[in-house]
C-alpha positions as CSV (number, residue, x, y, z in Angstrom):
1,X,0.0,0.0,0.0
2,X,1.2,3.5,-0.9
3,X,2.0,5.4,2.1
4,X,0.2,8.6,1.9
5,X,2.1,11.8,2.8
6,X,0.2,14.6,4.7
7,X,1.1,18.0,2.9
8,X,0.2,21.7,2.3
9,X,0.2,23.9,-0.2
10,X,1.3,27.5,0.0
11,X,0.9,30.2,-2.7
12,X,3.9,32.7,-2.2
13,X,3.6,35.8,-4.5
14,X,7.6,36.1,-5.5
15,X,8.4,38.6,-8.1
16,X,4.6,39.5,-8.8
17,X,4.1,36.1,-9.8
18,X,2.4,33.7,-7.3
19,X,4.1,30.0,-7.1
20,X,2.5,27.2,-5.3
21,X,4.6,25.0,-3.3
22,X,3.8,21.9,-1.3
23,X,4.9,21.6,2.4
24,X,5.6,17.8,3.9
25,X,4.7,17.3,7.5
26,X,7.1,14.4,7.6
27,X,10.0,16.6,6.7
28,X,9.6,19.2,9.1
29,X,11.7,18.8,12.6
30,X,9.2,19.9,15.6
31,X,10.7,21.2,19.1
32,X,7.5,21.6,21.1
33,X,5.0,21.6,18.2
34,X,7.0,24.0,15.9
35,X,9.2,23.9,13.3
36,X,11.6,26.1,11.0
37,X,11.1,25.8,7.5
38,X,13.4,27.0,4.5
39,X,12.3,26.6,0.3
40,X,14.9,27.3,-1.9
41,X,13.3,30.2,-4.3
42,X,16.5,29.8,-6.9
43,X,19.8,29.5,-6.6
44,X,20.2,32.7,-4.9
45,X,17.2,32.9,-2.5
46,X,15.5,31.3,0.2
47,X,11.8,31.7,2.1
48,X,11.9,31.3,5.2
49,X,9.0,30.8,8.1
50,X,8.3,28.9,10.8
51,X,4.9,25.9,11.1
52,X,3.2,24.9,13.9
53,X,1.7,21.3,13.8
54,X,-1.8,22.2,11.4
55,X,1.2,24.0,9.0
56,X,0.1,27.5,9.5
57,X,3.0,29.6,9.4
58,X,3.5,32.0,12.5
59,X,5.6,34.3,11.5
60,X,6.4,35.9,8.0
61,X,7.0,34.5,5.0
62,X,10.2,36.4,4.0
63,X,12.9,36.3,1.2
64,X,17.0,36.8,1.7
65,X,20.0,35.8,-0.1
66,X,21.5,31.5,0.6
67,X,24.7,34.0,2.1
68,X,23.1,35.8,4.6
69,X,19.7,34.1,5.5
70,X,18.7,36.7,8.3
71,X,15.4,35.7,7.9
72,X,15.2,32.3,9.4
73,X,14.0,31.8,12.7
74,X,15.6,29.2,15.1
75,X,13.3,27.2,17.1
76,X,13.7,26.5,20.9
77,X,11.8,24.4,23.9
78,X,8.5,25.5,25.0
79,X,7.5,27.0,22.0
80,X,10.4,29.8,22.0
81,X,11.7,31.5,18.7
82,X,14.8,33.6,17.8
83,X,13.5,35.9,15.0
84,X,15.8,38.5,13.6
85,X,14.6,41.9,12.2
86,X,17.1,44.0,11.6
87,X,19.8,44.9,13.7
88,X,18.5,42.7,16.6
89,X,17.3,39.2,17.3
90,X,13.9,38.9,19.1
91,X,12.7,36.4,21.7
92,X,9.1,35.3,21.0
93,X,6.5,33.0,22.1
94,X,5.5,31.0,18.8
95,X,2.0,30.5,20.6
96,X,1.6,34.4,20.8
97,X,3.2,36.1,18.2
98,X,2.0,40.0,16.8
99,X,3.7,41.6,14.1
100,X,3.4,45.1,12.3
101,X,4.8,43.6,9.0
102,X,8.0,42.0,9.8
103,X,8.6,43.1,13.1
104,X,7.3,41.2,16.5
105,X,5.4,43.6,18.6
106,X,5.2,41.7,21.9
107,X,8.2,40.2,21.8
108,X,9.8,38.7,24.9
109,X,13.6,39.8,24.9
110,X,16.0,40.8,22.4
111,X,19.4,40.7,21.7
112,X,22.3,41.7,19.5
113,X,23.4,38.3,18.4
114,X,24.1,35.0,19.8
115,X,25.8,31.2,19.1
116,X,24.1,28.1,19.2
117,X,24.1,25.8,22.1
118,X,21.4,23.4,22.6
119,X,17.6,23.3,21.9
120,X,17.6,25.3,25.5
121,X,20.3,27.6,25.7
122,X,22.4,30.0,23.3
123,X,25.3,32.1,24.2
124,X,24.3,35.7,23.9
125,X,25.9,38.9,22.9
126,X,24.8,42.4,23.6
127,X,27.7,44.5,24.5
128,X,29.5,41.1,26.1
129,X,28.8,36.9,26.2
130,X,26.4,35.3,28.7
131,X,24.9,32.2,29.0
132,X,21.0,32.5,28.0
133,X,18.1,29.9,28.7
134,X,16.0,31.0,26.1
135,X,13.2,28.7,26.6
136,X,12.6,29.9,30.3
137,X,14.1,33.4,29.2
138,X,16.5,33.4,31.7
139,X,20.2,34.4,32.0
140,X,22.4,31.8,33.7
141,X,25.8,33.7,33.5
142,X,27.2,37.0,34.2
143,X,28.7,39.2,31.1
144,X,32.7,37.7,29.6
145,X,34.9,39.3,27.2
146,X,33.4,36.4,24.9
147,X,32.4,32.5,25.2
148,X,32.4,29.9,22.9
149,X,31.4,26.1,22.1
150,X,34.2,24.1,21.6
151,X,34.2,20.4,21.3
152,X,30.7,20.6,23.2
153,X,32.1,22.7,26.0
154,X,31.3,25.8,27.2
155,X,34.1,28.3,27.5
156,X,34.4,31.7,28.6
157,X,37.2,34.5,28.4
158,X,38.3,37.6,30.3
159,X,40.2,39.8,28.5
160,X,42.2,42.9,30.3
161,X,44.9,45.2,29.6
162,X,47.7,45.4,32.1
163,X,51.5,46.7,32.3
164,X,53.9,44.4,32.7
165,X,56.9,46.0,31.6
166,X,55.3,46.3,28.5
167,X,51.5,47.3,27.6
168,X,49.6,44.3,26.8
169,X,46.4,42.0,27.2
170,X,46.2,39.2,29.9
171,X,43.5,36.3,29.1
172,X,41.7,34.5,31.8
173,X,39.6,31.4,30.3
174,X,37.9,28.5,32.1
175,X,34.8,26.5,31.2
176,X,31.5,26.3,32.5
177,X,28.4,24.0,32.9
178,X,25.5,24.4,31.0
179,X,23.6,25.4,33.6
180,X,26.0,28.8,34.1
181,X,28.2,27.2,37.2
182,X,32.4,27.7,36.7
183,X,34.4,25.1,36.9
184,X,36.9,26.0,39.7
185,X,40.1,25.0,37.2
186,X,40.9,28.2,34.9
187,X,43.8,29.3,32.7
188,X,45.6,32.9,33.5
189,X,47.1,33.3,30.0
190,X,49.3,29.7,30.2
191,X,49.1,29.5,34.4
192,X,46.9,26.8,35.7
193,X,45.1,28.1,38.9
194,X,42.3,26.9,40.9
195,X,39.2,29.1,41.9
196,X,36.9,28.4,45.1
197,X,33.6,28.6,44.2
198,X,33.2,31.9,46.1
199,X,36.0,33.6,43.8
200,X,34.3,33.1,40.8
201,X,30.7,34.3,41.8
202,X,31.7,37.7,40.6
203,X,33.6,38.7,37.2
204,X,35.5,42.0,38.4
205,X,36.6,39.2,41.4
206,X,38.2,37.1,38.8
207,X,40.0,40.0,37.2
208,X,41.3,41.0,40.3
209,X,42.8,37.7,41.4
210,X,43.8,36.8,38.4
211,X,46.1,39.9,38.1
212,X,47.6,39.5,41.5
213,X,48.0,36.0,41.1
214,X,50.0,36.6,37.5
215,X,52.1,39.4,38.8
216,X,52.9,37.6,42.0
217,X,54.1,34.3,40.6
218,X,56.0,36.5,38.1
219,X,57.9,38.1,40.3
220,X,58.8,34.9,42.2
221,X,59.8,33.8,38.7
222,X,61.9,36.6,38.5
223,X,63.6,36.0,41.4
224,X,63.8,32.3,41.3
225,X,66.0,32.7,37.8
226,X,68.0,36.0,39.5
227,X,69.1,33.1,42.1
């Protein structure tokens, strides 16, 4: 027996001229009952939108080049989007969404940018990098110089300009659990050092410590070799 494929069909009006496309439930990924979609327009463009599980699209259809695709929206746990509109990425609920044309009108949060992390949790960037539970819309990290994912780990950086004979940055890096907590081992520049969990509840407490504890062993260095 044939299996039969459940499917929609959209008319998009591209170019003045309206082309009807036909959307497959079964090749759609849901997180929560949505799901992002993409259609290839031509070799050049791409429509972009997100379904719920009936295939209604909740936010807008829109058109941008394969190179930049600023228009697709990223879809998160409890029903959570990341929607960018120009300059800034908006947090909505994709059971509640309101736009004036392309732009969300009760949107939850926004932000400059961010980077990937799970189908919870992005790193975020404003002015800085913090660990952000979009789905719960809540930050789990205070502000570093910048974080990454590495190898499925979660790494943050301070970066701070000091004088040590010469003028120059030192970096402080360590990694973190995913739900925002240090790990007490941490790198100051190529000096292994271990942090109490009371040291690294506060940033400007790290870049403290981490410049004494760089210029002292320094200076014992110094005079270790002067010996």
């Amino acid at each position: 027996m044939k299996k039969i494929r459940l499917y929609k069909t959209m008319a998009l009006n591209i170019d003045d001229e309206v082309q009807n496309i036909k959307v497959y439930y079964d090749t759609l990924e849901f997180i929560d009952g949505f799901a992002s979609f993409g259609y290839m327009i031509n070799d050049n463009e791409v429509m972009c939108t997100v379904f719920d599980k009936n295939l209604n699209a909740v936010v807008p259809c829109r058109i941008s080049s394969v190179e930049d695709l600023s228009t697709y929206t990223n879809v998160f746990k409890n029903g959570i989007g990341l929607y960018q509109e120009g300059d800034h990425i908006y947090v909505i609920d994709l059971n509640n969404t309101k736009f004036e044309g392309t732009k969300p009108i009760n949107y939850v949060n926004r932000i400059n940018a961010y980077l990937p992390v799970d189908s919870k949790r992005v790193i975020a960037v404003n002015e800085e990098f913090y660990l952000y539970n979009v789905s719960d819309n809540k930050r789990l990290s205070q502000d570093f110089s910048y974080m990454e994912l590495k190898e499925n780990e979660l790494i943050w950086y301070l970066v701070f300009g000091i004088n040590d004979n010469e003028k120059r940055y030192l970096y402080t890096t360590g990694t973190m659990f995913k739900n925002g907590k240090l790990k007490n081992n941490v790198l100051i520049d190529d000096i292994k050092a271990w942090y109490s969990d009371e040291d690294l509840k506060d940033v400007e407490n790290i870049r403290t410590l981490s410049l004494k504890n760089y210029l002292d062993l320094r200076k014992k260095e110094k005079w270790e070799t002067l010996q």
